[in-house]
Each structure stands twice: as C-alpha cells, then as structure tokens.
C-alpha positions in Angstrom: 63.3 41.8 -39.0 65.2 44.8 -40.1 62.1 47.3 -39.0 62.8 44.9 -35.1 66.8 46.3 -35.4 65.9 49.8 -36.5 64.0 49.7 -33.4 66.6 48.2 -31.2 69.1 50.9 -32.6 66.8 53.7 -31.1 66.4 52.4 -27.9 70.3 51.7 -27.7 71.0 55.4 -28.5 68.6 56.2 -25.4 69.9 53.4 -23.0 73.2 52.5 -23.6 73.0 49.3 -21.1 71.6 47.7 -23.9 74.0 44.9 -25.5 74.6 44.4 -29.0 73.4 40.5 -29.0 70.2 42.6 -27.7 70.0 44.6 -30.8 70.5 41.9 -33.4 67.6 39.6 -32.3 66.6 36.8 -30.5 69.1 34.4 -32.5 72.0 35.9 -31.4 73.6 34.1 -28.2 75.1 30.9 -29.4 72.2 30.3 -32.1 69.6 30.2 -28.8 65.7 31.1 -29.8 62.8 31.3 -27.6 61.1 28.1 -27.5 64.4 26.1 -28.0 64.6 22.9 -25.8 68.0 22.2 -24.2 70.2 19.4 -22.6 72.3 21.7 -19.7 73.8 21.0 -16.7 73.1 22.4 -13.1 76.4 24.0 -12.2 75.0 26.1 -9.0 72.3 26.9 -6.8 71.2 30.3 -5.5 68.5 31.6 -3.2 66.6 32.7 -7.2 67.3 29.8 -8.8 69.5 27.2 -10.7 72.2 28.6 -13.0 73.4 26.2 -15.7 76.3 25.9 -18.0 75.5 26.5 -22.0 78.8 26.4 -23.0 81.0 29.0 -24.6 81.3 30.7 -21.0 77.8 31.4 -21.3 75.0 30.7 -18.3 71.7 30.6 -17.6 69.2 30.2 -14.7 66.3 28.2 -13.9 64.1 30.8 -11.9 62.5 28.7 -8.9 59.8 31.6 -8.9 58.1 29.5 -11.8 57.5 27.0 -9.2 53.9 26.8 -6.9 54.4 26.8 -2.9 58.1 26.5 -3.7 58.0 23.1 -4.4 61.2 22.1 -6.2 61.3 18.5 -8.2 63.7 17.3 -6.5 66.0 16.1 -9.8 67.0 19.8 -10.0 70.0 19.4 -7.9 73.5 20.7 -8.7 75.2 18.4 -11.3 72.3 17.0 -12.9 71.7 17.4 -16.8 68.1 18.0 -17.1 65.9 19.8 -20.2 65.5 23.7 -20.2 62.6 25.6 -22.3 64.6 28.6 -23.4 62.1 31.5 -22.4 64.5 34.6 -23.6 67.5 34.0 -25.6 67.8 38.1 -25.7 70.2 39.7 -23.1 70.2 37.2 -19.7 69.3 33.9 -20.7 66.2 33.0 -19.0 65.3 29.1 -18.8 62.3 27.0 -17.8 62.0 23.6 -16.4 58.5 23.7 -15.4 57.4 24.5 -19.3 59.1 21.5 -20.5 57.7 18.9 -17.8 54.1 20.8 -19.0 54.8 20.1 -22.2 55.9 16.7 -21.6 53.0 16.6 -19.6 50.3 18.0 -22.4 52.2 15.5 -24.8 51.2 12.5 -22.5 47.8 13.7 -21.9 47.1 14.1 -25.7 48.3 10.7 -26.5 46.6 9.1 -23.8 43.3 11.2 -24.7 43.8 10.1 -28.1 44.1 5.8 -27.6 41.5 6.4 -24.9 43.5 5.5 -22.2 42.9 6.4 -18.0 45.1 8.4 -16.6 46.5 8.6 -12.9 45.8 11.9 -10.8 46.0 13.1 -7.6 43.3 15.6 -6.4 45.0 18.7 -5.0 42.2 20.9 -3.7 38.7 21.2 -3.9 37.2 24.7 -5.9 33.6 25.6 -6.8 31.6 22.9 -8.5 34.3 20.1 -8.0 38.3 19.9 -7.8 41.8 20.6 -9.4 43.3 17.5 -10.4 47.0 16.9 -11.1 47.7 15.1 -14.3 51.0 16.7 -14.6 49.4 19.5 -15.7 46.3 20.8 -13.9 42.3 19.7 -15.2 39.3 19.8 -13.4 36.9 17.4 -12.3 33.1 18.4 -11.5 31.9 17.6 -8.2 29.1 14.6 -9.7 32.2 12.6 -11.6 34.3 12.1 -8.6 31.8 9.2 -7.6 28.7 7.2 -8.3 26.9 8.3 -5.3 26.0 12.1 -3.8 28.9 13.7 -2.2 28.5 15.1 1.0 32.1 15.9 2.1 34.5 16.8 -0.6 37.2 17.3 1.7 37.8 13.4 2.1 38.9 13.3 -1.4 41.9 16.0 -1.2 45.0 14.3 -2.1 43.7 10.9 -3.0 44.9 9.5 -6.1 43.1 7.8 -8.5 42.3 6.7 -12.0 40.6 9.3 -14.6 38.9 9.3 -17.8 39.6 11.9 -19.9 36.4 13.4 -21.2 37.6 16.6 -22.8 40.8 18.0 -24.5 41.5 21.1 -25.5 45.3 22.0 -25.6 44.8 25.3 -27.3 42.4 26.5 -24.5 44.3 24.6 -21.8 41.3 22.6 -20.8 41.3 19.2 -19.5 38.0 17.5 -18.5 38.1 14.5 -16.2 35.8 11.8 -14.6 36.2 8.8 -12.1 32.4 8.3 -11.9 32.6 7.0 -15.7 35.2 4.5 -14.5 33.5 3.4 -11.8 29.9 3.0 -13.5 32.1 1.2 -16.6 34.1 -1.0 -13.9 30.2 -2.1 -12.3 28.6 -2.7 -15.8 31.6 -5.2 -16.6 30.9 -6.8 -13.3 26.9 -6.9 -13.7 27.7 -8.4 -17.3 30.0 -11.0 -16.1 27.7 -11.8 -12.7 24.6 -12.3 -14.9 26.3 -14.4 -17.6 26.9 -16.5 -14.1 23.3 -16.8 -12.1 21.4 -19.0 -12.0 17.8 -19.2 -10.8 17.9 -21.5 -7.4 21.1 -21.0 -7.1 22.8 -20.1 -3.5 25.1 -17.5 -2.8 25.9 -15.3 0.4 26.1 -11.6 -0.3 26.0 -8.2 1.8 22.6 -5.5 2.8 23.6 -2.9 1.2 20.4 -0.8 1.7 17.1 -0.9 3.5 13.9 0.5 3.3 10.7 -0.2 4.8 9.3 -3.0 2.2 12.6 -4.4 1.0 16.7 -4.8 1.6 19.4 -4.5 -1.3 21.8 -7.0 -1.3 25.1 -7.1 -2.9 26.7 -10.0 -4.2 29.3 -8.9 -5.5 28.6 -6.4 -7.9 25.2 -7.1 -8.8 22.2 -5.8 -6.5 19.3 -8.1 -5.5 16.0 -7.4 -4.0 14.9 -9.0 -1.0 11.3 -8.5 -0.5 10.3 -8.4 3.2 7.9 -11.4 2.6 10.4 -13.6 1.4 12.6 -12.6 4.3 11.1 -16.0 7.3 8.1 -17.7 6.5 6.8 -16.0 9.3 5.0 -12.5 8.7 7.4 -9.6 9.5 6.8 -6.0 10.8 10.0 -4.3 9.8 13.0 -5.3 8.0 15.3 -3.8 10.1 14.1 -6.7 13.1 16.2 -9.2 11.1 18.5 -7.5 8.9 21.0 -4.4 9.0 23.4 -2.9 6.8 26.7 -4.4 6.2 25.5 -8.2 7.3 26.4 -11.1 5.4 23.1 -13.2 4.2 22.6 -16.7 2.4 20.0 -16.0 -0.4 18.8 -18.0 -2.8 17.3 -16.4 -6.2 14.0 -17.1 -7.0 13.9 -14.7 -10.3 16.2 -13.4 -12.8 15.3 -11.1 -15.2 18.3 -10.1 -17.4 16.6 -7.6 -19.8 15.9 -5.1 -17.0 18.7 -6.8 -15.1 16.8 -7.2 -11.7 17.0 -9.9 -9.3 15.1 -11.4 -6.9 16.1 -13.3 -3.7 14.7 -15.3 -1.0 16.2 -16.3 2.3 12.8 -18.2 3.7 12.9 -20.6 0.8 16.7 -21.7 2.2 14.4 -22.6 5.7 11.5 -25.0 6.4 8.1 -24.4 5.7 6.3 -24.9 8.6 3.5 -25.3 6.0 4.7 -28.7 4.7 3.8 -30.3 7.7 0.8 -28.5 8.6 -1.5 -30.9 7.6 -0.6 -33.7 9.5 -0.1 -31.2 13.0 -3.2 -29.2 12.6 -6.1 -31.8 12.7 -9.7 -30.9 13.2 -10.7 -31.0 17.5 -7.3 -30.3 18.2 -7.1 -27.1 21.5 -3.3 -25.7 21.5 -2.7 -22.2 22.2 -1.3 -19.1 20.3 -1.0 -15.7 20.1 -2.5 -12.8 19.0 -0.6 -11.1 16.4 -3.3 -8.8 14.5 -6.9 -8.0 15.0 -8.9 -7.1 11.8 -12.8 -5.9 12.0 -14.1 -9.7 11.0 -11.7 -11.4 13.3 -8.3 -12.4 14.8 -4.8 -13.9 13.4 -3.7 -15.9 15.8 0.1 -17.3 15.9 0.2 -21.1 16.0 4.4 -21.5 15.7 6.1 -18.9 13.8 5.2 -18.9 10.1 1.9 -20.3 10.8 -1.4 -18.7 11.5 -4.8 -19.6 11.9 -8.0 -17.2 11.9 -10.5 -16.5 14.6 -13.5 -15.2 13.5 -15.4 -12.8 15.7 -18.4 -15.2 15.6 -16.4 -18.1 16.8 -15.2 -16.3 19.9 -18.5 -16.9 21.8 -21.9 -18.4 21.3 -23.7 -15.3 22.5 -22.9 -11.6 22.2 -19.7 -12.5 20.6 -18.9 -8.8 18.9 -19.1 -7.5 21.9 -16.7 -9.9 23.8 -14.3 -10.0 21.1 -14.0 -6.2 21.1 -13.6 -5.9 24.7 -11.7 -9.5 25.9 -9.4 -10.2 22.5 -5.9 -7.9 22.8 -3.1 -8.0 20.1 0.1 -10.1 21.9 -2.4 -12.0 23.8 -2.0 -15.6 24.6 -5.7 -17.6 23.7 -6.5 -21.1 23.8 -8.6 -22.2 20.4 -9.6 -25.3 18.8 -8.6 -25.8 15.2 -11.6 -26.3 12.9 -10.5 -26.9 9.9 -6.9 -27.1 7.9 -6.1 -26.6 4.5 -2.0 -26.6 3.8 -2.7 -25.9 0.0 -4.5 -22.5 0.3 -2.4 -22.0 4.1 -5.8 -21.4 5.7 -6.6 -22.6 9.7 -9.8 -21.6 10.7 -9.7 -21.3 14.5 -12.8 -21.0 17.2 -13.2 -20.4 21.1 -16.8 -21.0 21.8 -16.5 -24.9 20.3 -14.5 -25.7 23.2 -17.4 -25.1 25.2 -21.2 -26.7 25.4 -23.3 -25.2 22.8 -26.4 -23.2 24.4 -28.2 -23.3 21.5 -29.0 -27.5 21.6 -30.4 -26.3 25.0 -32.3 -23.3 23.3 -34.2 -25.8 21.1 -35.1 -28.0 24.1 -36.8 -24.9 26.2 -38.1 -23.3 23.1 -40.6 -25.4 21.3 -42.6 -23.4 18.6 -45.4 -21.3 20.8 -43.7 -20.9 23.5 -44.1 -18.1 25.6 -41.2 -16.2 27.1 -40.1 -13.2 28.2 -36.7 -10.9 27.4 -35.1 -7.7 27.3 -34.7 -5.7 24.1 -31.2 -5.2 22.8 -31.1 -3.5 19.9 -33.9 -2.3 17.4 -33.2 -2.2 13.9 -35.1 -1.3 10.5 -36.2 -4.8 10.0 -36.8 -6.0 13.5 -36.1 -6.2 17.6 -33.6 -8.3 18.9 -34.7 -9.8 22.1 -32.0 -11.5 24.5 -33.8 -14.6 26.6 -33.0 -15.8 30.1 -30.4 -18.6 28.5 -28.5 -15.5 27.1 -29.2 -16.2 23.4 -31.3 -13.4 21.4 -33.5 -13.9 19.2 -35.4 -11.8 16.5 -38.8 -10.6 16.2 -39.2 -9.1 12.7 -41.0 -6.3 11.6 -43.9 -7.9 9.8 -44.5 -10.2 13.6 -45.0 -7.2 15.3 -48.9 -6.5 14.4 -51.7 -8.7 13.0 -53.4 -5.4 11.5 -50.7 -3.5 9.4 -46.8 -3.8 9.3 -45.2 -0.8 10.7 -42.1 0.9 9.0 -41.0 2.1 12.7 -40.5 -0.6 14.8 -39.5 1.4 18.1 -43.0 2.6 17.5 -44.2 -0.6 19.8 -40.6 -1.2 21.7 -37.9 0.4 23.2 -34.0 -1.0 23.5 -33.8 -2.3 27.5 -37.3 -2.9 27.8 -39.1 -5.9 28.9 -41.0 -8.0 26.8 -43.0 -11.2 26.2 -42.9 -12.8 22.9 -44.2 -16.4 21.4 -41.5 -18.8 20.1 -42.2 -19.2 15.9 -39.1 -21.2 15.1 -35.5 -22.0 16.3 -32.6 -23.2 13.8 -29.9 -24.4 15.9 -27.7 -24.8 13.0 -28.0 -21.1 11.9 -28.1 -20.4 15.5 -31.5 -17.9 14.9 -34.8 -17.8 16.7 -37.6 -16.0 15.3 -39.9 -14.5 17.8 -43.6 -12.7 17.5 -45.1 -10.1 19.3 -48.7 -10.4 17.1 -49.3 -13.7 17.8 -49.6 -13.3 21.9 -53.2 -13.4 20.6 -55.3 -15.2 18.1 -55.1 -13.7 14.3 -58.6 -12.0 14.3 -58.5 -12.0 10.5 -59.3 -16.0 11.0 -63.0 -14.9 12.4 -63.9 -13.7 9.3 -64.5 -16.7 6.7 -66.3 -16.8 3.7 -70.0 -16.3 4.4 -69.9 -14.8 7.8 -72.5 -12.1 8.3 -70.4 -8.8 9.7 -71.6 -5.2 11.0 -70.7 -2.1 10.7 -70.5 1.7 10.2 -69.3 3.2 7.1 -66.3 4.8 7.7 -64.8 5.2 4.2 -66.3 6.0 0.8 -64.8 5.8 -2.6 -65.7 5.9 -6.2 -65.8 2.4 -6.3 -67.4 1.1 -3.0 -67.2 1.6 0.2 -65.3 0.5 3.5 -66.8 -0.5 6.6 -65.2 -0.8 10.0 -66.4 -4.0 11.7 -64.6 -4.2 15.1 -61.2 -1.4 15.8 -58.4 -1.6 13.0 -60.5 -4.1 10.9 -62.4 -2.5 7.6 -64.4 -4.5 5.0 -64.8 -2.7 1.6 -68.3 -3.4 -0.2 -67.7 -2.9 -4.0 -70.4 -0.7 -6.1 -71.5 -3.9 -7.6 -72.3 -5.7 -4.5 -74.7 -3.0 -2.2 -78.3 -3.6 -2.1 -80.6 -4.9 -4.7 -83.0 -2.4 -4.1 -80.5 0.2 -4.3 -81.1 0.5 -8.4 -79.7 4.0 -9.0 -76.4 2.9 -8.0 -76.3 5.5 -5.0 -73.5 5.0 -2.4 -74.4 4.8 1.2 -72.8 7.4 3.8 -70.4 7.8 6.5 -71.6 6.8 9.4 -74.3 4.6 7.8 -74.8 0.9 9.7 -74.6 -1.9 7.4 -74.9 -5.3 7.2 -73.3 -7.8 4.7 -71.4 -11.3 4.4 -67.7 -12.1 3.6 -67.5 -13.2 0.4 -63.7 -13.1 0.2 -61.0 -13.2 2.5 -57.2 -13.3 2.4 -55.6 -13.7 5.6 -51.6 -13.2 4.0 -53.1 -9.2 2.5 -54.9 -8.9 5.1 -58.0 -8.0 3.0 -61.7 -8.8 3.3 -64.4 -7.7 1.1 -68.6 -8.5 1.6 -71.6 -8.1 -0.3 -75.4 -6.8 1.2 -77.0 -8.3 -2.0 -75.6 -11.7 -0.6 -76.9 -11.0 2.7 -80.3 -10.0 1.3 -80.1 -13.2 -0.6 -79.6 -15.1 2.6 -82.0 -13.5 4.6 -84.7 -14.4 1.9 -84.0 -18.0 1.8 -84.3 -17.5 5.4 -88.0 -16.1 5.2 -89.1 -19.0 2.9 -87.6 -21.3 4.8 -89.7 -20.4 8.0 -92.6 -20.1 5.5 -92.3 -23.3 4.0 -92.2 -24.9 7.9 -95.7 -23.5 9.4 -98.7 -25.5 9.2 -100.3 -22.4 9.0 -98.5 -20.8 5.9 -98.8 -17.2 5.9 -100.4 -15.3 2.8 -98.3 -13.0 0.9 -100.1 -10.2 2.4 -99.2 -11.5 5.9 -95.6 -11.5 5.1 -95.1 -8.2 4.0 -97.3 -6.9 6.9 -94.5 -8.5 9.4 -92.0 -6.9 7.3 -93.3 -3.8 7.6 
C-alpha cells in the first residue's frame, strides 16, 4: 500500500490534475472500493449515461456503453433506486448495473445448476456449431441439443424461448453448457413409462402416422410409437403403404403385441375389420364358377381376387386341358377379369384352389374312347427332349413316345436322331391314363418285335462278323447278332480254335431274352440235332443203310 502512494506521489509531481483522493487509494471517496455493491438513486439522464446521487454531494454514472445494441432495462429510469457494481472508486466514480444483474444472474444459474433445476432461455442468435442462449447471462447450446431430431434450419429457433438443462458450469471460466434435447428425450421416457404401465394387448386406441416407409407406418399414440406392419394393415394384400395411409392421419389400431423389455409395439388395424376368411367356407364350395381378378402372376400359376382379402390360385395346368403353358403365358394378364371354378376350399390354411379348363368338357374321356391300346395314328412332333418326343394328335392332346419305344434293336441316347420337332409321324397307341392325363406312344412297334422269331431251339444263319476271346458274334439278318460262346462251337473243333470273320455258320438258340435284347446259340447243339436227324431217317428205311453207306452220302 505505501509502495501504491509512493507511486501516486510521482505521477502527481508530473500531472498535477491528479486529485489527492487519487493518491491515497481506492478507499478514499466516502469509504467506496471496487467491487462494492450499492443502493443509489437515478437523479439524471444524459446522452453517456445515468448519473446517481451517493450522498455527501458526491455522483456517479451508470455508463450506457456497457450495454449491447443499446438496449437499456427499462427500470433505469430517473428516480428509481436500483443496485450499482462500483467499478472505480479512484477519481470519477464509475458504476455498473449490467455487472450486478450478471452477478445476480451467475448467482441464480449456480443455484439452479446446483438443485438440478431447468432454467428458462431465450435463443438470441445462432453461431458455429449451435446458438447463444440468454439465461441472464449468455451460454451456449450445440446445434444436436436444441432438439431430438436433425436440424435442418436453425434460423426457426432464433428468439424462441424455452426450457434448458444445465449440463455444464464453470463460473471461473464463464462457461455455461445447455440442452433442451435432454429435456425433451427425459419428458418422452416419462411418457413411454407411464403409456406402457397402461397397454394392454387387445386393447383399442386411435393414434396418429407419424412415419412411413415402404414395409411399415409408425404410429403415435401419444407418446409411445407403434409399428404397423403393412400386412396387418386390410386383410386384403397391399402394394404400398402409402395407398391407405399418410402422415398426420388419425387411425383405430388395436395391439396385437407388447413387448416392454425392448419397449416395442405392435398394431393391427385389419384385426378391428372382418375376415372375409371366417366365412369362406360356407361361400366357397366346390363346382361353384364366379369371377375374379388377376392380381399376380407367378411361374406355377395365377392369384386370382375373389372379394378383397380373399384369393384363390390358378394353376398353369388348370387353365387348359391342352397346351396350357403356352395359353397361360400368352392369354392370362395381371388386372384381368377370368371366370374359374372353385375346386377346392380350405379356410384353416386360407387356400382356394381355382381351375378354368373344369368348366369345360374334358378331351381326354374322349382320348380314351379313340385311343384303344394299338391304335394307329398319326401327329406332329412338338418338342423332343432327352427322354422322349412329344407328339400332338388330331384331338389336340400330345402324347409321349419315350426313348426306349423308339427302336426294337438298341435304345438311342439321341432321339432327334429318328425325329425332328414339326414333323409328321405315325405312332401305335401303348397306353392312355385319363386320370394322369398321359398317353404313351411307340414308334418300334409299327412292326412286329423281330427278337420274338428267335425262340429257344430255332436253327439261325449267319456270317461271323465279330470275334472275341470268349466266342464269337454272328449277324443273322441286319442289326441282329447272336454270340456263340467258346464252349459251345463244334465238337469236332477239339483244339478250341475260333472261327473267322466272314465265316458262315449254323447254330440253334439256346437262350433268348427279349427285355436285353440278347440271344446266344450253340453249333454243338445243332450238330446234335442234325444227328438225331440222320438216325432218325436211318431207323425209317426198309432198306437200312450200312455204316459205310452213310458216311459215303456224307461225304
């Protein structure tokens, strides 16, 4: 203190303005000090400020400089007593009415931070990364905490007044924290809380869509979201959600599910209608021919609309008795209007199977009239496949010749080997199963199996035309070979010596199996035979030949 005078001394030798209260420290006007707060009285108003009365014919002035935008409270008027911050007690007496509503200000903030209180504000402008608050003193709230949702256009919330938390303090630093969004999500948890300690499952309440999106609307009621599925929208199937609801309707919805751990619920508006399925049943009886319409087509058949909520299925092979994949493709349109008989009903698993081509006389009962088994007929080929031909017949039904009716001599892996799709042919009837609607069909047996020829003990001739280590084959007319095992060749023949290609032979069937396709014969059989032969003519001649003669006729 004395080292503050000594220095106040010098400076009054150089400037002699200065005032002796100046030079004996900040206590010196009327026991004022910096930091003092005063009760005064406004005794005048100039174009700097508002000069009050201190007493002892002493003034000071409220500067309106400390002031932003010049915006005066308005309780600073000329004979008020208000409270003063003394700023300098040294020379002029300087005063400050916006430091003591600050600190009035700070005080309240503090107290409020500290019993965890909200605290009004009104936003005054909007700076990077959120806005200045007034709280009486200025704080700052980020851009995320001014509400639950994204915020797009920050300008809307300049000079709207709401309720903060306080979520950081620091008066040393000057730093106030705030948030609305914590409110907010707080003020929705206490209403989810109370809403679930009140729902019910089955119970019926109206609320508002909120959101949509393409599989599924939001609805509030009343804070508490539910989910409203799209199926459980009509009992009727439903492209888009947005062709019965949009935002900001009012619904009746009944909830069908609450789960209050993860605090989801579940509604349903088509279980507050009908169910057209109740009475399906008793509508949809087997024979009955109504009409409908088309609302999807899927690759095994058509959904077809029978009232709204209830549909029935058309299978491709109902929609025609013949060629119905390619009718179905080209005639049945999505939207279209089609007459159908119902088939069959079955209200527990909501299936209706539906057909076209019952309503009209089945060709097939006529098919198995025409087509007795043996029948020959002729066709055109309509499509070739790895296992067979399909031939289409004059009544328009097709039938199928396999691959293994195709040839009595081998069964070909290539069946357009013999046809070709649009060709004319004529085939023999084998079967026809009106029930299965199929009729098999044979090219092979236009003509007699020549297999059947060849029983056991027929005498055969022909030309070797294959040889192997353990016989050898024998072709006796085109495309039919005989094999002669090793073990079976001529009794003469002691060496066991093979005969050659191209050698002429002559043996009997001693085995044949019609389904393989496979014969086999034996010369020492025919040998055999054509000795009992000789004796026989022997043992018939009155004159019997000698020995000698017989061997002379054989040579």
């Amino acid at each position: 203190m004395e080292n503050n005078n000594l220095d106040n001394l010098t400076k009054f030798e150089e400037d002699e303005s200065i005032s002796m209260a100046d030079l004996l420290g900040p206590e010196t006007k009327m026991g004022l000090s910096r930091g003092q707060i005063l009760d005064v009285v406004i005794v005048a108003e100039t174009d700097d400020g508002f000069m009050v009365d201190l007493g002892m014919k002493s003034e000071g002035i409220i500067p309106k400089s400390e002031f932003e935008n010049n915006e005066i409270p308005k309780e600073l008027a000329v004979g008020a007593t208000v409270k003063v911050f003394v700023k300098n007690a040294v020379g002029r007496i300087q005063l400050s009415y916006r430091e003591v509503l600050e600190k009035q200000a700070w005080d309240k903030v503090e107290e409020i931070f500290k019993n965890k209180q909200t605290i009004k504000g009104t936003i005054k402008k909007s700076i990077k990364g959120g806005f200045i608050v007034d709280v009486g003193v200025n704080a700052f709230l980020h851009i995320s905490q001014v509400d639950t949702s994204f915020v797009n256009n920050p300008e809307k919330y300049i000079g709207k007044i709401f309720e903060f938390a306080i979520t950081e303090f620091d008066r040393y630093d000057k730093k106030i924290t705030l948030s609305r969004r914590k409110l907010l999500e707080d003020e929705k948890r206490a209403k989810r809380e109370q809403m679930f300690a009140t729902l019910t499952e089955g119970q019926i309440l109206d609320g508002t869509v909120k959101k949509i999106i393409p599989s599924a609307a939001f609805v509030d009621l009343g804070g508490v979201d539910g989910f409203l599925h799209i199926g459980e929208l009509a009992w009727y199937k439903v492209k888009k959600v947005e062709d019965i609801l949009h935002v900001g309707q009012i619904v009746r919805v009944q909830i069908s599910k609450i789960d209050k751990e993860n605090e989801k619920i579940s509604l349903s508006m088509k279980q507050l209608a009908v169910n057209p399925w109740d009475s399906a049943g008793e509508k949809y009886i087997a024979g009955l021919i109504m009409k409908g319409k088309v609302t999807s087509i899927m690759p095994y058949g058509a959904f077809v609309e029978l009232e709204k909520g209830v549909e029935g299925l058309l299978p491709v092979a109902e929609y025609a008795w013949n060629d119905a994949e390619h009718l179905f493709k080209s005639e049945v349109k999505e939207g279209q209007e089609i007459e159908v008989k119902i088939v069959s009903c079955d209200k527990e698993t909501k299936k209706i199977s539906l057909s076209v081509k019952q309503m009209k006389p089945n060709p097939w009962e006529e098919t198995a009239r025409h087509y007795v088994p043996g029948t020959k007929v002729k066709g055109i080929v309509k499509n070739i496949t790895p296992f067979g031909a399909f031939v289409k017949l004059p009544e328009g039904v097709e039938g199928l010749i396999h691959i293994s009716d195709f040839s009595w001599f081998k069964t070909t892996k290539f069946p357009e080997d013999f046809l070709k799709k649009g060709q004319e042919v004529e085939v023999v009837v084998l079967s026809v199963n009106t029930q299965n609607e199929k009729i098999a069909l044979s090219l092979k047996h236009l003509t007699e199996d020549p297999y059947k020829k060849y029983k056991l003990g027929t005498t055969v001739k022909g030309k070797v035309v294959r040889v192997a280590e353990f016989g050898v084959f024998i072709e006796v007319e085109p495309k039919i070979e005989v094999l002669i095992k090793r073990t079976e060749l001529s009794f003469e023949n002691k060496i066991g010596e093979l005969p050659k290609e191209g050698e002429e032979i002559e043996a009997k069937i001693i085995k044949a199996d019609l389904r393989e396709r496979k014969l086999e014969a034996s010369i020492k059989k025919f040998e055999k035979a054509q000795e009992k032969e000789l004796i026989k003519q022997f043992s018939s001649n009155d004159e019997k030949p000698t020995l000698g003669d017989i061997l002379q006729e054989e040579e």
